[in-house]
C-alpha positions in Angstrom: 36.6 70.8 161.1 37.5 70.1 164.8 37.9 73.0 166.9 41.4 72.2 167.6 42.0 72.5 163.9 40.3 76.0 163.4 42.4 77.1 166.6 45.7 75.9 165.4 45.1 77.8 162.0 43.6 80.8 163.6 46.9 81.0 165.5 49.0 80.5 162.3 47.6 83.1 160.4 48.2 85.4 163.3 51.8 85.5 163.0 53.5 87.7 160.6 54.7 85.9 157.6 59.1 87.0 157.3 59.3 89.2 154.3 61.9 88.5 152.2 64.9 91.2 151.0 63.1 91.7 148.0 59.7 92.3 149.0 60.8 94.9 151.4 63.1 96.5 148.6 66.1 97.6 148.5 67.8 100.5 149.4 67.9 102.7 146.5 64.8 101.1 144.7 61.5 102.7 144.8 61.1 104.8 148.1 63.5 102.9 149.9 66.2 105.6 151.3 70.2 104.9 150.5 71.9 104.2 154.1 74.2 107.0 155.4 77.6 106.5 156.3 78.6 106.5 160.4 81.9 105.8 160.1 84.5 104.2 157.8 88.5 103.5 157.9 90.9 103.1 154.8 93.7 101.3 155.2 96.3 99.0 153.3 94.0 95.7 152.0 96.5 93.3 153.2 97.1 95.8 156.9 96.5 94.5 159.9 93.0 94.0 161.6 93.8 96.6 164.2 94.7 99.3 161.7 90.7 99.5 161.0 89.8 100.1 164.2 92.0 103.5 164.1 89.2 104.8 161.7 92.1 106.4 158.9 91.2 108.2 156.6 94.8 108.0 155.1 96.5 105.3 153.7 100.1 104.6 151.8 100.7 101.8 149.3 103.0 100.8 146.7 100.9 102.0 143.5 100.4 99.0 141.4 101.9 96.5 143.8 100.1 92.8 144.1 100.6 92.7 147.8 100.8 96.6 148.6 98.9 98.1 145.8 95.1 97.6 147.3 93.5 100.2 149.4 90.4 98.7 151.5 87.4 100.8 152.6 85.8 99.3 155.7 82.5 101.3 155.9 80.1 101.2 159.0 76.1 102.0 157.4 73.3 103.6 158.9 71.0 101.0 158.9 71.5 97.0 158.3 71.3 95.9 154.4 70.2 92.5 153.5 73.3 90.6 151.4 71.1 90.2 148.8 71.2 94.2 148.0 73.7 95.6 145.7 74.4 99.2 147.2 76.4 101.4 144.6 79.8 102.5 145.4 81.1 105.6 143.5 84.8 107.1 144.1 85.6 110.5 142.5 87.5 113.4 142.4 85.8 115.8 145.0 87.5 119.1 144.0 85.9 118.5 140.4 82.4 120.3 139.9 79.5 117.5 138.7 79.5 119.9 135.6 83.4 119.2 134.9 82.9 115.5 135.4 80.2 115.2 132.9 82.2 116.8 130.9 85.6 114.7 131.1 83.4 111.8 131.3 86.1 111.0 134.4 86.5 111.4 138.2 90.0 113.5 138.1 92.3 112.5 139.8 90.6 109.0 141.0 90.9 107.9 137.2 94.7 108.7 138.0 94.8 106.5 141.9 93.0 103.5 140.9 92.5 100.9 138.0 88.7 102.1 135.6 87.2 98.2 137.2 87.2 100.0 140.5 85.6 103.5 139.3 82.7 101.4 137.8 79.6 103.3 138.6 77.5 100.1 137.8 79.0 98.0 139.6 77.5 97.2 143.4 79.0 96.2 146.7 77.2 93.4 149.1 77.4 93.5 152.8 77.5 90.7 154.7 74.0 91.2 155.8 75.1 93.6 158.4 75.7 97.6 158.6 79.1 96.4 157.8 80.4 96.9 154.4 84.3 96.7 152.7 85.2 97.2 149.3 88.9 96.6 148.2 90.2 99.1 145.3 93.5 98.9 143.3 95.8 100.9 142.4 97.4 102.1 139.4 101.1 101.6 138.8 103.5 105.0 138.0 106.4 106.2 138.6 107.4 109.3 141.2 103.5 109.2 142.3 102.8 111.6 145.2 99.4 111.9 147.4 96.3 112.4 145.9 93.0 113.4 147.7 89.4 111.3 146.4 85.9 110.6 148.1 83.4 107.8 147.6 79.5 108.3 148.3 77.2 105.8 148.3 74.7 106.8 145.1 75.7 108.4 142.3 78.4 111.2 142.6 76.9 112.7 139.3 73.7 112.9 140.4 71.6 116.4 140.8 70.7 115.0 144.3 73.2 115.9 146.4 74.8 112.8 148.2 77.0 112.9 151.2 81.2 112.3 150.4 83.3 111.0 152.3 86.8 111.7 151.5 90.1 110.1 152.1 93.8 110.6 150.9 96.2 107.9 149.1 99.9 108.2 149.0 101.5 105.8 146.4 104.7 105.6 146.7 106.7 104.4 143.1 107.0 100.6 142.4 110.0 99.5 142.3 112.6 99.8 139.5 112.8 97.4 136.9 115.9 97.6 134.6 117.3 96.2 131.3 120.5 93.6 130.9 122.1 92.2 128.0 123.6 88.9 127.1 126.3 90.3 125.8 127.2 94.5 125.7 128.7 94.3 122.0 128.6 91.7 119.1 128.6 91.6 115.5 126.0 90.3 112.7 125.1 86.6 113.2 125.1 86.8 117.5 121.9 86.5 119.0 121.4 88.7 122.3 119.2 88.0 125.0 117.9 91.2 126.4 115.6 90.7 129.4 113.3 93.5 130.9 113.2 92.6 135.2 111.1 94.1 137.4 112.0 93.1 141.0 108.2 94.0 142.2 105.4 91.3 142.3 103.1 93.7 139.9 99.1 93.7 139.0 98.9 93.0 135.4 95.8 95.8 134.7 98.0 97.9 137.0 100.9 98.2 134.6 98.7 99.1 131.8 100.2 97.6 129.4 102.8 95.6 128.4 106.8 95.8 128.2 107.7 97.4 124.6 111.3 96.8 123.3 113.4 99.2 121.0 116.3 100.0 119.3 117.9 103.7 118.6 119.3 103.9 116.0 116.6 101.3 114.2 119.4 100.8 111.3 121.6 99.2 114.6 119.7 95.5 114.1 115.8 94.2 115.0 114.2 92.0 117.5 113.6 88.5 116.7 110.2 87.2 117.1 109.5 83.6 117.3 112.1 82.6 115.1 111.4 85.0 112.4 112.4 88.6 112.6 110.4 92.1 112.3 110.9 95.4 112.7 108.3 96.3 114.8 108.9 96.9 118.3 108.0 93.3 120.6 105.9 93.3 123.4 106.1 90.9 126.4 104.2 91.1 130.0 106.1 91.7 133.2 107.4 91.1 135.6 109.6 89.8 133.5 110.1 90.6 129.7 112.6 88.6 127.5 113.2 88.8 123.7 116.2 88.4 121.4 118.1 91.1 119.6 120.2 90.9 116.4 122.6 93.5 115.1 122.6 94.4 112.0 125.9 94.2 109.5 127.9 98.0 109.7 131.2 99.1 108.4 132.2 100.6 111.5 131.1 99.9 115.1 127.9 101.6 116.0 126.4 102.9 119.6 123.2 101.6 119.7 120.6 102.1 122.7 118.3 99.3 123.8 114.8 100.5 125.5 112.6 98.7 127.5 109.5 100.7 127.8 106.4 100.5 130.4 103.1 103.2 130.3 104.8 104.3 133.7 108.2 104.8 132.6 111.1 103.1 130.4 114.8 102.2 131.4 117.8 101.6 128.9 121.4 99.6 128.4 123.4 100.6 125.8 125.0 98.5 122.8 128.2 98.3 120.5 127.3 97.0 117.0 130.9 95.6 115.9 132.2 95.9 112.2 131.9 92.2 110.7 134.3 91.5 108.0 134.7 88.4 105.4 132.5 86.4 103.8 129.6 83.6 105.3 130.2 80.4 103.4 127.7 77.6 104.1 128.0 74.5 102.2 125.9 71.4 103.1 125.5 67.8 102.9 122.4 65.3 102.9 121.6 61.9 103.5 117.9 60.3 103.0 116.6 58.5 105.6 113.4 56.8 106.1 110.7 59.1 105.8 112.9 62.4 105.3 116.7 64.3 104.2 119.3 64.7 107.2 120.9 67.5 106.1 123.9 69.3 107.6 125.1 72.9 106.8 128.7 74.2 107.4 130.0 77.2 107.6 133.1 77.3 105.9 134.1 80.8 105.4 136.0 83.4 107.7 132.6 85.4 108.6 129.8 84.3 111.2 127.0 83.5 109.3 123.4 84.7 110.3 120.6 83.0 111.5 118.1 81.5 109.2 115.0 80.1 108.5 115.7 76.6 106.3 113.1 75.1 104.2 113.2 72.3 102.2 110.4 71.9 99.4 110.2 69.7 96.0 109.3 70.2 93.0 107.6 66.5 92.9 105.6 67.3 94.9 107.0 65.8 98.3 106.4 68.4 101.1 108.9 68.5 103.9 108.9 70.7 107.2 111.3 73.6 107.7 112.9 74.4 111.0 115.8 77.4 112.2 119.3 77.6 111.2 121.3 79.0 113.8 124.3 81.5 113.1 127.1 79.5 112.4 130.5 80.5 113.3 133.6 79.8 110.9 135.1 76.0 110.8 138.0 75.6 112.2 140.9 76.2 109.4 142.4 72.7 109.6 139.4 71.5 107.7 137.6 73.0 104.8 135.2 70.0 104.5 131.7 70.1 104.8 130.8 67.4 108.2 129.7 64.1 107.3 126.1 63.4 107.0 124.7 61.4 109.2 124.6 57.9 107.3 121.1 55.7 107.6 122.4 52.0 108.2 119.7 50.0 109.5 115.8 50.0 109.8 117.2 51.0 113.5 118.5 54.3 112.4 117.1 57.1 114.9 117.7 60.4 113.5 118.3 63.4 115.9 115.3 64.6 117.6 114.4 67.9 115.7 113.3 69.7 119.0 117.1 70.0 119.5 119.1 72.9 118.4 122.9 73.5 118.7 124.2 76.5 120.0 125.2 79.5 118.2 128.8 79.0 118.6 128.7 75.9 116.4 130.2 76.1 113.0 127.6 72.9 111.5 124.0 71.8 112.1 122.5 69.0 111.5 118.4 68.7 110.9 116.2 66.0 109.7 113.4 67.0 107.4 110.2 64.9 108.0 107.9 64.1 104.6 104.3 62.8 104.8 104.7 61.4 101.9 107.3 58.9 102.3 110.8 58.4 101.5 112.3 60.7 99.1 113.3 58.4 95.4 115.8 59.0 93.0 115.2 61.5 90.8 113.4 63.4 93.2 114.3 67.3 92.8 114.7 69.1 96.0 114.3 72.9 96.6 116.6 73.9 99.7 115.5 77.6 100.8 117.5 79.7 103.8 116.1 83.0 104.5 118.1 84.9 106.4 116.6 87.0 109.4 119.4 89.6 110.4 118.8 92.7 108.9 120.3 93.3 105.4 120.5 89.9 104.5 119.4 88.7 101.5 115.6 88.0 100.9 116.1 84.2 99.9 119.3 81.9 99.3 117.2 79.6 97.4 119.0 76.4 96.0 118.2 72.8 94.1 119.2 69.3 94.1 118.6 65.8 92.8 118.5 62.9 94.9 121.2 60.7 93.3 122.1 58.4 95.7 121.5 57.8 99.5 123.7 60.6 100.2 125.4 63.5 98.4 126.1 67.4 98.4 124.0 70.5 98.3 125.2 73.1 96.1 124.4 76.3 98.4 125.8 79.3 97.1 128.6 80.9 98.4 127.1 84.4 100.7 129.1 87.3 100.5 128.6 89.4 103.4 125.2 91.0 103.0 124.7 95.1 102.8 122.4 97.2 104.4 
């Protein structure tokens, strides 16, 4: 080897090798200390730059808010920390003993300011390779919320080492209201009523808590229909904006019914007059086959609204057919007591209605296809035509059959008084 060669690696091996973040530890691992905390501002997350500078220890903020829910902790540390080192963030509720805490398995009042992803003890904060470090916390939403005081440390606040906290205050004031509107303030058995829950505010889903919960006092005043069926379980949709349909029920006198839109932080209310419904619902109907399915078309030929529905059409060949909603059908007019005319296929051309479509309530008729995979309904085919009715006291099943005679023809559906409670 040349003496220029033994120089050159002579000199390399002189110089120190850089140590990586993890050979020289991090803070917190092994005998490496935590860093201290030199100073550190709280502010609004979305605040202006210059607010930091102030070095608050205060901060106000919409609790729950998407914009003006987040409180941000800029932090200024002791010593530099490599990005590649997780240092452990705790916030807690510094006028609660460590015994206390243990024992609520909570931080206090923290558990009440911000969402249980931000009180995550396991969870670690990166700086940017600097002494400079900034978490972002949110809030939780509620309503009348006031000032509460909390800390963070940088360790463990439940640890039997003391750790230094560093406390700071958070006024939440209350989101802003949401209320609850009606379609329509009073209707009777057969009207579907949209009732929508608004909340104004731009929220954080995890900072409602939970999700919009719809009733009905008394519960004998009607039920909330649910994807086309009905139930009388209460129905839950997210906000900001909540919507659902409500149906009354059939009563012999009008009825005051309250309508609730409930959130974990509060609930708001519209009230509702249940009218008397009189008369009698009286659908009669009408097919037509048609390649590949039944047209059918109901009418509503008595002097009462007649509820919604869920219609089916089965066989007893064998031949299954789809089923789709009926909507509540008013009363025909009284110049004609005749069910409409069917649809009538002409032509390989025919193109029945799409069955997407759905009239709207005010119509006394409607008119459906019914698709079968299994062809073209024959002669002599026997056809089950089942309505269940979804307003509450209805009957469980109108249930009816018919033959296919012809290319068209009636369907004997029986007459529906008007349904008790």
């Amino acid at each position: 080897m040349s003496i220029h060669r033994v120089t050159a690696l002579a000199t390399l091996l002189s110089c120190p090798a850089p140590l990586t973040a993890w050979a020289q530890g991090c803070p917190g691992t092994g005998n490496q200390p935590l860093p201290t905390v030199v100073s550190y501002a709280v502010t609004r997350a979305n605040g202006p730059a210059n607010e930091r500078q102030k070095e608050s220890h205060e901060v106000s903020v919409i609790g729950g808010h998407a914009t003006d829910g987040d409180v941000r902790i800029d932090i200024r540390l002791s010593f530099d920390v490599s990005s590649e080192c997780g240092l452990p963030i705790d916030v807690f509720d510094p006028a609660l003993s460590v015994e206390q805490r243990l024992r609520q398995s909570g931080s206090g009042s923290a558990g009440r300011v911000f969402q249980p992803a931000s009180l995550d003890r396991r969870h670690e904060h990166f700086t940017d390779g600097s002494n400079n470090l900034a978490i972002v916390l949110r809030t939780l939403a509620r309503f009348g919320d006031g000032i509460e005081t909390v800390a963070f440390t940088i360790g463990n606040s439940l640890s039997r080492v003391a750790t230094p906290a560093y406390p700071f205050t958070v006024t939440r004031s209350p989101i802003d209201d949401f209320a609850v509107t009606l379609s329509t303030t009073s209707a009777a058995i057969g009207t579907e009523v949209v009732v929508t829950a608004m909340m104004p505010a731009a929220l954080q889903l995890n900072g409602m808590s939970g999700p919009v919960q719809f009733t009905v006092e008394p519960a004998s005043a009607g039920r909330f229909i649910v994807n086309g069926g009905s139930s009388r379980i209460n129905y839950t949709l997210l906000p900001p904006r909540a919507e659902t349909r409500f149906e009354p029920a059939e009563v012999q006198s009008p009825v005051n019914a309250t309508i609730r839109a409930s959130l974990p932080i509060g609930s708001r209310t519209a009230t509702f007059l249940v009218l008397a419904s009189a008369g009698v619902c009286r659908p009669i109907g009408a097919y037509a086959v048609t390649p590949n399915g039944i047209v059918l078309t109901v009418t509503n030929v008595g002097d009462r609204t007649c509820p919604t529905y869920i219609a089916e059409m089965l066989s007893l060949n064998g031949l299954p057919f789809d089923s789709g909603r009926l909507p509540a059908l008013t009363p025909a007019p009284r110049t004609s007591t005749k069910a409409t005319e069917p649809i009538k296929p002409t032509s390989k051309a025919y193109r029945p209605k799409s069955t997407a479509a759905s009239p709207p309530s005010s119509s006394s008729s409607w008119t459906r296809r019914f698709r079968s995979a299994a062809g073209t309904p024959q002669v002599g085919t026997t056809v089950v035509f089942r309505l269940t009715p979804t307003s509450l006291g209805g009957s469980p099943v109108v249930l009816d059959t018919f033959t296919v005679t012809n290319l068209r023809g009636t369907v004997p559906i029986r007459d529906q008084p008007s349904p008790r409670p």
